[in-house]
C-alpha positions in Angstrom: -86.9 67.4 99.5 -83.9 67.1 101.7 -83.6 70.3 103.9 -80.3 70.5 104.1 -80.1 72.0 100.3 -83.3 73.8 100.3 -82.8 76.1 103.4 -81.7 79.9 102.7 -77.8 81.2 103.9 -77.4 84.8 103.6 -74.4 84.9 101.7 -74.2 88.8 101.3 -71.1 90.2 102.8 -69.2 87.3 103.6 -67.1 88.2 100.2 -68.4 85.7 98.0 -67.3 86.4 94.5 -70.7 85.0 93.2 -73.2 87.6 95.9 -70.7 89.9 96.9 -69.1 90.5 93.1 -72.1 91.2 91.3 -71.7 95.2 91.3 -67.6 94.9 89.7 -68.9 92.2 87.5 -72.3 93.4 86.2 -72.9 96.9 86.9 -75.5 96.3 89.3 -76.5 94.4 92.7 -80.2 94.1 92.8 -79.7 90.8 90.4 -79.9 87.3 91.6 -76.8 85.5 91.3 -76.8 82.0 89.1 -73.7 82.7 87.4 -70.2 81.4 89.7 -70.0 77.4 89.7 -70.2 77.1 93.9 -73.3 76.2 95.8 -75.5 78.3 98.5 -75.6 75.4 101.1 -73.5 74.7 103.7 -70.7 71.9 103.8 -71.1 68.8 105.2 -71.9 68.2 109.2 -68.6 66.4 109.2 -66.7 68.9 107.7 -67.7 71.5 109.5 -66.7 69.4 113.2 -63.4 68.7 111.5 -62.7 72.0 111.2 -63.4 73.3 114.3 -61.5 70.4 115.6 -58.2 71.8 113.6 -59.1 75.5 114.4 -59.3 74.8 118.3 -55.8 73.3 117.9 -54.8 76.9 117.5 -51.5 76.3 115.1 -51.8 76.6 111.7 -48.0 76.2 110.7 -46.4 75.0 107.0 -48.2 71.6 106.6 -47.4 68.5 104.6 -50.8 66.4 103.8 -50.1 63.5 105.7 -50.8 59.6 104.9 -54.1 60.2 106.2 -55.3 62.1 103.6 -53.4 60.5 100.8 -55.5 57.6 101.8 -58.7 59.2 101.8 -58.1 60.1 97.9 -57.2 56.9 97.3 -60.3 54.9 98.5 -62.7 57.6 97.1 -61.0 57.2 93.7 -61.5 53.6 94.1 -65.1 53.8 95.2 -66.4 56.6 93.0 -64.3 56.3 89.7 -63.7 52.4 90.6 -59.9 53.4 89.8 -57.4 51.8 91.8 -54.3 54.4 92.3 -51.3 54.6 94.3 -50.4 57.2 97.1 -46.8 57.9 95.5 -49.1 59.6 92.3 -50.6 62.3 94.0 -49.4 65.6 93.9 -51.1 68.4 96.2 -52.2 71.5 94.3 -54.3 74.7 95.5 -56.6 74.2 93.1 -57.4 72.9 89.4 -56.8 76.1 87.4 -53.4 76.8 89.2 -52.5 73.1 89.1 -53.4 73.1 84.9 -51.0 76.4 84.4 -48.6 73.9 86.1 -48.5 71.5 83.8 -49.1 73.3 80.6 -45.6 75.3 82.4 -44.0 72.2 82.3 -44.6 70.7 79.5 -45.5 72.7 77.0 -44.4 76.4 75.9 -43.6 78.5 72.7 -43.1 75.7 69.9 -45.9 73.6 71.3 -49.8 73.4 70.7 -52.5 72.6 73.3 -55.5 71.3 72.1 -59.1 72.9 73.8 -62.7 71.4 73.0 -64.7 74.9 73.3 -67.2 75.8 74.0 -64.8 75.1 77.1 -64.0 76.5 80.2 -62.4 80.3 79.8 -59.5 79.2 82.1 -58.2 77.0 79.6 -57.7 79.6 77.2 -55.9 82.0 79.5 -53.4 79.3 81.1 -52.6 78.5 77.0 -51.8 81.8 76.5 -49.6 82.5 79.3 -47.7 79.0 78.7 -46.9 80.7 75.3 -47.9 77.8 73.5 -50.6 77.8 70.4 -53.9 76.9 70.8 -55.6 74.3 69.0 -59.2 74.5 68.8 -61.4 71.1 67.8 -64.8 72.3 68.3 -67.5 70.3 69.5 -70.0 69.2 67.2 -73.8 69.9 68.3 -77.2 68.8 67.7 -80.1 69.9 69.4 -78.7 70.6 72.2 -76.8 67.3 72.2 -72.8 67.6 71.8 -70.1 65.0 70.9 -66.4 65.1 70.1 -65.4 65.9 66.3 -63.2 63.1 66.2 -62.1 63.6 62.5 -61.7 67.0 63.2 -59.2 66.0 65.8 -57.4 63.2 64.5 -56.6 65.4 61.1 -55.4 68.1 63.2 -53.0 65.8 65.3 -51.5 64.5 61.7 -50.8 67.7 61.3 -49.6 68.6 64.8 -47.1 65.4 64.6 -45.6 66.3 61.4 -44.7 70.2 62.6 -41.0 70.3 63.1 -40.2 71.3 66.6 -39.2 75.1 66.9 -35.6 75.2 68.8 -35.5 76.1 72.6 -39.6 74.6 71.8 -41.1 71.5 73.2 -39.0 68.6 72.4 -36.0 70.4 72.3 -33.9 68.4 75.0 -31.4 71.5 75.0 -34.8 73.2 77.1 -34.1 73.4 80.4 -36.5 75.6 81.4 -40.1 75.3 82.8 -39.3 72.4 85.3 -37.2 70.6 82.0 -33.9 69.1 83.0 -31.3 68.7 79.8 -32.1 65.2 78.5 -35.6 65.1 78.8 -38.1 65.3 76.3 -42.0 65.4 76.7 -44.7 65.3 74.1 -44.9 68.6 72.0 -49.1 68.3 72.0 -51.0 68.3 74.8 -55.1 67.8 75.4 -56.3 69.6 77.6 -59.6 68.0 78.2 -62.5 68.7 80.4 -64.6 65.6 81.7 -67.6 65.8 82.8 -67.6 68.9 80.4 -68.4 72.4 81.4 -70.2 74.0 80.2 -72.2 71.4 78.2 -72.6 68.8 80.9 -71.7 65.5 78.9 -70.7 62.5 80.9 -68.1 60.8 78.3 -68.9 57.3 77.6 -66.4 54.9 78.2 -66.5 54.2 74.0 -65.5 58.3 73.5 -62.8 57.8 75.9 -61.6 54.7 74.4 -61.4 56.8 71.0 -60.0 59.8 72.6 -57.0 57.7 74.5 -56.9 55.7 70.9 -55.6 59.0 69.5 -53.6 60.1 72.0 -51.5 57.1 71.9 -51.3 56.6 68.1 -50.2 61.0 68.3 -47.8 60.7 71.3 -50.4 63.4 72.7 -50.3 64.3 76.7 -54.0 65.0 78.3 -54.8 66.7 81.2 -57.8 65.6 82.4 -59.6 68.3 84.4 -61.9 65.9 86.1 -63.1 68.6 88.7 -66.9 67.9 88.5 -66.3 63.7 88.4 -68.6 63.6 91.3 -71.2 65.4 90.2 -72.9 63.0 87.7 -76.9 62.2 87.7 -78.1 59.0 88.1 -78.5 58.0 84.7 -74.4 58.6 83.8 -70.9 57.6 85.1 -68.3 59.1 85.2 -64.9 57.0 83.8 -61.6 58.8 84.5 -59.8 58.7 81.1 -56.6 57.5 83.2 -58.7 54.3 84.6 -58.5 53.0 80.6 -55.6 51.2 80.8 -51.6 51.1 82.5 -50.5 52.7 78.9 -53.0 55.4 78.6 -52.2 56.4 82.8 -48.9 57.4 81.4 -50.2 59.7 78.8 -52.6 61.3 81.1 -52.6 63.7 84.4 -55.9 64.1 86.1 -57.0 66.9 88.4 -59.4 66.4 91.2 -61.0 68.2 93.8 -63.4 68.7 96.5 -64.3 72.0 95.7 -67.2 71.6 93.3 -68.6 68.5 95.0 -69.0 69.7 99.0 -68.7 73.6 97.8 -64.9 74.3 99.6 -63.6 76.1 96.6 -62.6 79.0 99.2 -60.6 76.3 101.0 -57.9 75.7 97.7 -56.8 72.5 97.7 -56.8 70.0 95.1 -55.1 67.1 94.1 -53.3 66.1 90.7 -52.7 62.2 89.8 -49.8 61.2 87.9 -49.2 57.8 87.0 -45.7 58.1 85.0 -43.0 58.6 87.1 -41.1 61.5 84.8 -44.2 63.4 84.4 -44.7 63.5 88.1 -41.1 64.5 88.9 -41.1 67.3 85.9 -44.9 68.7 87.5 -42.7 68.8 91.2 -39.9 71.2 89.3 -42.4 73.2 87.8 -44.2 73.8 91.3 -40.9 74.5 93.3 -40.8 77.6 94.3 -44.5 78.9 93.8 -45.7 76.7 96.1 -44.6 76.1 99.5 -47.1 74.2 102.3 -50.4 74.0 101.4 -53.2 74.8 103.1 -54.0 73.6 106.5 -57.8 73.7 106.5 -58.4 72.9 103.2 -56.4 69.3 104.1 -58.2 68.8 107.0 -61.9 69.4 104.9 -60.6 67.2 102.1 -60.0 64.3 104.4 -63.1 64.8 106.2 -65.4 65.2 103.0 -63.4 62.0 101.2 -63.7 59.5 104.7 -67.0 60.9 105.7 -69.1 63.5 103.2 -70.5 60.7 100.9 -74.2 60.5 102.9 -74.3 64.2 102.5 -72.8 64.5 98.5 -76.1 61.3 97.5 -78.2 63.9 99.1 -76.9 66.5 96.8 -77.3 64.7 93.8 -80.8 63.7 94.8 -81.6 67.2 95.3 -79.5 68.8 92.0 -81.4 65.9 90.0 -84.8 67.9 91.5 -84.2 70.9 90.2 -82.5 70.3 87.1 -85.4 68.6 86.1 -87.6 71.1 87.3 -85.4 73.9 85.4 -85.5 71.9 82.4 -89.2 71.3 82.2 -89.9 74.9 83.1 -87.8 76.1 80.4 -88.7 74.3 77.4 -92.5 74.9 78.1 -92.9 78.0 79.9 -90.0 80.4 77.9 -90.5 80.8 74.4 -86.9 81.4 72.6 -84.6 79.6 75.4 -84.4 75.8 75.1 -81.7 73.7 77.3 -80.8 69.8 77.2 -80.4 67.7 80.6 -77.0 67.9 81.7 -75.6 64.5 82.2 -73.1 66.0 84.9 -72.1 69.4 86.7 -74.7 71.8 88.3 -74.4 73.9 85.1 -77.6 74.3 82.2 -76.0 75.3 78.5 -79.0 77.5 78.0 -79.6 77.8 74.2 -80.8 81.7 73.8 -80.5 82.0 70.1 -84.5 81.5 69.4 -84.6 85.1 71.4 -82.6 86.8 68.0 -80.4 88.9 69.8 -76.9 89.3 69.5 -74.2 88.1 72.3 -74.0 91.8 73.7 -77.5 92.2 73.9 -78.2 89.2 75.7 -76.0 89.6 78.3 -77.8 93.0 78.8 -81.5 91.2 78.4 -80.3 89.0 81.6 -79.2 91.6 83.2 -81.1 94.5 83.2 -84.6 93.4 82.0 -84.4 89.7 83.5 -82.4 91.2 86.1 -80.4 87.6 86.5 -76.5 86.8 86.6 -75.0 84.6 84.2 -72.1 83.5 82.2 -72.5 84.4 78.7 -71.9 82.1 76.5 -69.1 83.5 74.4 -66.8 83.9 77.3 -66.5 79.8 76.6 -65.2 80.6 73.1 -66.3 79.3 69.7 -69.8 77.3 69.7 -70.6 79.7 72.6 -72.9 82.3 70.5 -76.1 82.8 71.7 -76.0 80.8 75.0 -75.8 81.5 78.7 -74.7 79.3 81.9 -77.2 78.5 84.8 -75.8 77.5 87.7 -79.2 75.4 89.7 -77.2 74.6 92.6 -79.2 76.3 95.0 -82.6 76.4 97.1 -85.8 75.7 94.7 -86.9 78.9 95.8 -84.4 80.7 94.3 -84.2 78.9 91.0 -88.0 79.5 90.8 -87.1 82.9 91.3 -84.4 82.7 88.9 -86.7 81.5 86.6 -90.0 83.3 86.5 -88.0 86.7 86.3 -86.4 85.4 82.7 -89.6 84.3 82.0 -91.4 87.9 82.7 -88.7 89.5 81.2 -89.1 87.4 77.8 -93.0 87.5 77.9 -92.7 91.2 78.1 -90.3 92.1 75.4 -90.9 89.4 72.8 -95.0 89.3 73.3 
């Protein structure tokens, strides 16, 4: 067991929203936290020398991210994703979220529809709503604990979407100027926003869904955004295909979102970076940034670069060690909690825990966790529809703590439903 992951850092009072939000969040502080998506081990060695290196420097003026670092994303696209891009795509962003409300800014709004997968991450519902456009729901299909796309579902709900006249001033419009639009241009009126690897479910997509999914999007004139911000995190068994790595024609259809922040834990840091292939689409997401976003941040460039030319020793350590406990969480579950039973994730640090054998509603769950299992974690409805009865583990931590995690829902279930 690789020390470097199973070694405890007291994260209380540094104000980390997963220790130090506990009391706003849930009511109470003497829970464990397995609820935010970051991990409680430090960055990477090199990261951490690269940093001081900047800090010592002493000026932390506006900053521009340099061919350096353009560079860096580049090769670990190409050896991770085995997609070969070009440094004129990439477009600097302070994070996923913020870059997604970007793009649904610019090219959507009221008179267009944005299609979600839930149960999906809560984010996306939020940047659909303030983007004014309507939301689309084709929810995944499960089995078991296994899910897949609804890919009927989907395609009869694009017919649909392509035959819905476009509303004036709407998406389409060329008259539009607004939202980073210039009079003239016209953008796709439907818009995917799709998460891969998925969170919270944890499928890997294989290359045949994504073929089927970009066949769609093609035949629809439909624009993805790919929020690709757990790509790295994928267990030895999975890979993980970038939609936009398809094919020249589907690239053009597609914007991906990638970061660091998930894989070497430097969400704090804010920086990510958004690929876009076509030209027009690249220049339109520029407009729609001017003016919110000025400079980026210095240290989160310089961890970036140092975690893409550097971190990968470190990030197969990770894996090795995530791969550990999620098959020790897994295991423990299914044989040791009666009620609760949870399907390998392919990808992410995330377990979909299936709580609906325990019979109680979505309110009282989130109050079993908390106050008899004394445990923080997303409930399952905050991911929208398909969301019932579930919870979100986050296992990227010590053992120690996961056992710890663990044993307390599994006293807490023992001793209610014995």
């Amino acid at each position: 067991m690789d020390k470097r992951f199973a070694e405890y850092v007291e994260r209380r009072n540094t104000n980390s929203v997963k220790w130090d939000g506990l009391k706003e969040t849930f009511g109470r502080e003497d829970i464990l936290p397995l609820w935010v998506a970051d991990s409680d081990w430090p960055v990477p060695a090199a990261v951490m020398e690269a940093l001081k290196k900047r800090i010592e420097h002493g000026i932390f003026g506006y900053t521009v991210p340099g061919e350096k670092l353009d560079e860096a994303v580049v090769d670990w696209v190409k050896r991770r994703y085995k997609w070969e891009i070009r440094r004129e795509w990439l477009v600097y962003t302070s994070g996923v979220v913020p870059a997604i409300n970007t793009a649904l800014q610019a090219f959507t709004g009221p008179g267009g529809n944005v299609v979600v997968q839930p149960p999906v991450y809560y984010p996306f519902f939020a940047a659909v709503e303030k983007s004014g456009a309507r939301l689309v729901e084709n929810q995944l299909l499960e089995e078991e604990g296994c899910y897949r796309i609804d890919f009927q579902d989907l395609e009869e709900r694009l017919r649909v979407l392509a035959g819905r006249p476009v509303a004036p001033g709407g998406v389409g419009d060329t008259r539009k100027e607004a939202g980073g639009r210039r009079g003239g241009e016209s953008y796709p009126a439907n818009v995917l926003l799709f998460c891969s690897p998925h969170n919270p479910v944890g499928r890997v997509w294989s290359r045949v869904e994504l073929e089927r999914l970009a066949e769609l999007a093609l035949k629809y004139n439909l624009l993805i955004i790919s929020d690709e911000i757990h790509g790295d995190l994928i267990y030895s068994e999975n890979n993980h295909i970038s939609l936009a790595s398809l094919s020249e024609e589907v690239a053009r259809k597609t914007i991906t979102m990638i970061a660091p922040s998930k894989t070497f834990n430097l969400a704090g840091l804010t920086a990510s970076v958004t690929i876009i292939p076509d030209r027009e689409l690249r220049e339109a997401f520029r407009r729609a940034m001017a003016g919110l976003v000025i400079g980026g941040n210095v240290l989160g460039y310089t961890a970036m670069e140092a975690a893409y030319n550097r971190g990968e020793e470190w990030l197969e350590g990770q894996l090795c060690y995530l791969e550990e406990n999620r098959d020790y969480a897994v295991e423990f579950i299914n044989t040791e909690i009666p009620g609760i039973r949870v399907r390998k994730p392919e990808g992410t640090y995330l377990l979909w825990l299936d709580c609906r054998g325990l019979g109680l509603d979505d309110r009282e769950l989130k109050r079993f966790f908390v106050e008899e299992a004394r445990v923080a974690l997303n409930p399952g409805i905050s991911f929208g529809k398909g969301g019932e009865g579930f919870m979100r583990l986050n296992i990227a931590c010590p053992r120690f703590l996961l056992e710890e995690g663990l044993g307390r829902i599994k006293r807490a279930v023992d001793y209610k439903f014995s």
